[in-house]
C-alpha positions as CSV (number, residue, x, y, z in Angstrom):
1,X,4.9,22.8,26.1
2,X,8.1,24.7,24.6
3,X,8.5,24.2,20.5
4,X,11.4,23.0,21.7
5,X,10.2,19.6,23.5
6,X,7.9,18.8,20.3
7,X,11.3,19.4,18.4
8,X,12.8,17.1,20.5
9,X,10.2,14.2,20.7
10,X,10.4,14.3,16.8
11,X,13.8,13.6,17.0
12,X,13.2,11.1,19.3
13,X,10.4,9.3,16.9
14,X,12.2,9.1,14.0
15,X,15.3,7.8,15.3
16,X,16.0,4.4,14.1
17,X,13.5,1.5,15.8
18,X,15.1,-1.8,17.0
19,X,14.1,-5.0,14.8
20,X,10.7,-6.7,15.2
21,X,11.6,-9.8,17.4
22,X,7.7,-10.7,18.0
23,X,4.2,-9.4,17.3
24,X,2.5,-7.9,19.7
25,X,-1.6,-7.0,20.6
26,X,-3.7,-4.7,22.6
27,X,-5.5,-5.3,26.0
28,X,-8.1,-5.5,26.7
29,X,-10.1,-6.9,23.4
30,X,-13.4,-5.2,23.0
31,X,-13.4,-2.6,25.4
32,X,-14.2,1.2,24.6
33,X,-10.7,3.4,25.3
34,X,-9.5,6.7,25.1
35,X,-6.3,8.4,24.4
36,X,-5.5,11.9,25.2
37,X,-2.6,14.6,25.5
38,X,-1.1,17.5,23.9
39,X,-0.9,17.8,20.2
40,X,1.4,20.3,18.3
41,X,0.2,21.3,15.1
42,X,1.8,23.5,12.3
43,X,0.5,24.4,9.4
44,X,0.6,26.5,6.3
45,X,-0.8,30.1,7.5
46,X,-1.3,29.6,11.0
47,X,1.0,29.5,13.8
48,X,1.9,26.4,15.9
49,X,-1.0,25.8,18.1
50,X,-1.1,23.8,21.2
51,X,-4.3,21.9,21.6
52,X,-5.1,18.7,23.4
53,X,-6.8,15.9,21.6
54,X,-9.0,13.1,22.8
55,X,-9.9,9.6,20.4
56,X,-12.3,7.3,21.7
57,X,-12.7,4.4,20.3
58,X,-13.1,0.6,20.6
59,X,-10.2,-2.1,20.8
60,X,-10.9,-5.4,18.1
61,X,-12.1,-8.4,18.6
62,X,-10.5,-11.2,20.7
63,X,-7.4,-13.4,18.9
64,X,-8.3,-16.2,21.1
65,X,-5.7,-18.8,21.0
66,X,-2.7,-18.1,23.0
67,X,-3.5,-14.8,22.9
68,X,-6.9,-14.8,24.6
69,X,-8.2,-11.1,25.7
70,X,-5.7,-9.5,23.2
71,X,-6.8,-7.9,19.8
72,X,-4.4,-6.5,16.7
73,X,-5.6,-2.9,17.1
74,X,-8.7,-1.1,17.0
75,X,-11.6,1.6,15.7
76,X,-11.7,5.2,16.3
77,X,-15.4,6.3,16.8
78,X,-14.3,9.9,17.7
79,X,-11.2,12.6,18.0
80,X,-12.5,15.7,19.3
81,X,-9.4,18.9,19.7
82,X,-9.8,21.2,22.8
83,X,-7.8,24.1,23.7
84,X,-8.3,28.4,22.3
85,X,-7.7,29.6,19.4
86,X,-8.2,27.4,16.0
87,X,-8.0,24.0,18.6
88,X,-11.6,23.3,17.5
89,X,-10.7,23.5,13.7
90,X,-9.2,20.4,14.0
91,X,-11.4,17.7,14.4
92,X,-11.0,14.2,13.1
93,X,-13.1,12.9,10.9
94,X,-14.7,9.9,11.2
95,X,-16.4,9.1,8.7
96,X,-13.4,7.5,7.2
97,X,-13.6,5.0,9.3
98,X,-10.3,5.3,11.5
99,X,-8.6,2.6,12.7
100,X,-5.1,1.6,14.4
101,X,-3.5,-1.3,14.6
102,X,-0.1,-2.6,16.3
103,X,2.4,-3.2,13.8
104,X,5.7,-4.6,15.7
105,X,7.4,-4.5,18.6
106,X,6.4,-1.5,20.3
107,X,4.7,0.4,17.1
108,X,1.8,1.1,15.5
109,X,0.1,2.9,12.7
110,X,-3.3,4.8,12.7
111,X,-5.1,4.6,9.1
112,X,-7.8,7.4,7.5
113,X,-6.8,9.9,9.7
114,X,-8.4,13.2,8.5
115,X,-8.3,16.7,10.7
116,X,-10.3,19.1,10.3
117,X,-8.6,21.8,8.1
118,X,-5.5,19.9,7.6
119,X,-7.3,17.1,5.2
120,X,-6.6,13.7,4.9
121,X,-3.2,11.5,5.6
122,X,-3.1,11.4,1.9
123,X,-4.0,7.7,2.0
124,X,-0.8,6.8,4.0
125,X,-0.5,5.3,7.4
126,X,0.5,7.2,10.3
127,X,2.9,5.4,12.3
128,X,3.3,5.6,16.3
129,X,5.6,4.5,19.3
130,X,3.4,2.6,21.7
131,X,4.7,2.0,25.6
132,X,2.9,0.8,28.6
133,X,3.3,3.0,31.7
134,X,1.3,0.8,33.7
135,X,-0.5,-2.7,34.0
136,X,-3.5,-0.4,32.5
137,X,-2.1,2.3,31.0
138,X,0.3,3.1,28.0
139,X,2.3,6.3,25.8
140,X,1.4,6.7,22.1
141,X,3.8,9.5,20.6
142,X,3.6,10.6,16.8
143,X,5.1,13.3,14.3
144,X,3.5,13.0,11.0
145,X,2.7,14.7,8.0
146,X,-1.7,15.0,8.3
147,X,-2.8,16.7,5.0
148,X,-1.4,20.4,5.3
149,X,0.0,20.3,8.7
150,X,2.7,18.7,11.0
151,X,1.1,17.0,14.3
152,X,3.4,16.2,17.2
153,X,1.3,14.3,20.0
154,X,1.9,12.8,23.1
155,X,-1.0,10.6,24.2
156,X,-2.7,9.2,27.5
157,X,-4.3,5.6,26.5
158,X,-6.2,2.8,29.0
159,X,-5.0,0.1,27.0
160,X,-1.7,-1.8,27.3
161,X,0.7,-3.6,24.7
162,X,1.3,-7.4,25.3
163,X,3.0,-10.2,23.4
């Protein structure tokens, strides 16, 4: 991808965001997912690398109720970088004990997120854009601050947003 499109999708994410009109969940509850796509990163004393990252994890427990099958997020159980270069450098750390969790309408916000030589989040959430692009499948799309670097991503998940 051209430094040009991460530029762009950054734009994109931090434009203003609608107001929250309802909560929303994940589906399905308890069921192992993955997410996966590109990543940007930039750093101090490396060039922007391309790399593509893969989480796996496990969506929460079930809410039950009127909202049977959904849960309010998730754990990360592992984020592995792939690519040349530095691309394995970058590996999350889990033994913070990552999570995510759906925040509004459409958003979300991964917590403990660690990479590899970039360090930790600094204790702050990193917030996403979520969108299904299927009855299975949705979009999550980030720019954040992670420790040392700047990390654009564009990622593939088998989970959905509902209501």
């Amino acid at each position: 991808m051209a430094k040009s499109t991460f530029i762009s999708i950054g734009a994109f994410l931090i434009a203003p965001v609608p107001a929250v009109t309802s909560a929303q969940h994940v589906s399905p509850s308890n069921s192992n997912f993955t997410a996966s796509g590109p990543v940007a990163i930039t750093g101090t004393g490396f060039p922007i690398t391309i790399c593509t990252l893969t989480i796996t994890g496990t969506t929460g427990p079930n809410v039950g109720g009127a909202h049977a099958g959904h849960a309010t997020g998730g754990t990360i159980t592992s984020g592995q970088f792939t690519g040349s270069g530095i691309c394995p450098l970058f590996s999350m750390n889990v033994a913070t004990s990552p999570s995510f969790g759906i925040t509004g309408s459409g958003t979300g916000v991964f917590n403990a997120i660690e990479l590899g030589i970039c360090g930790p989040s600094g204790g702050t959430v990193v917030p996403f854009a979520i969108t299904n692009t299927s009855a299975t499948t949705s979009a999550i799309e980030f720019t954040a601050p992670i420790g040392i670097c700047l990390v654009d991503a564009s990622l593939d998940a088998n989970f959905v947003v509902v209501p």
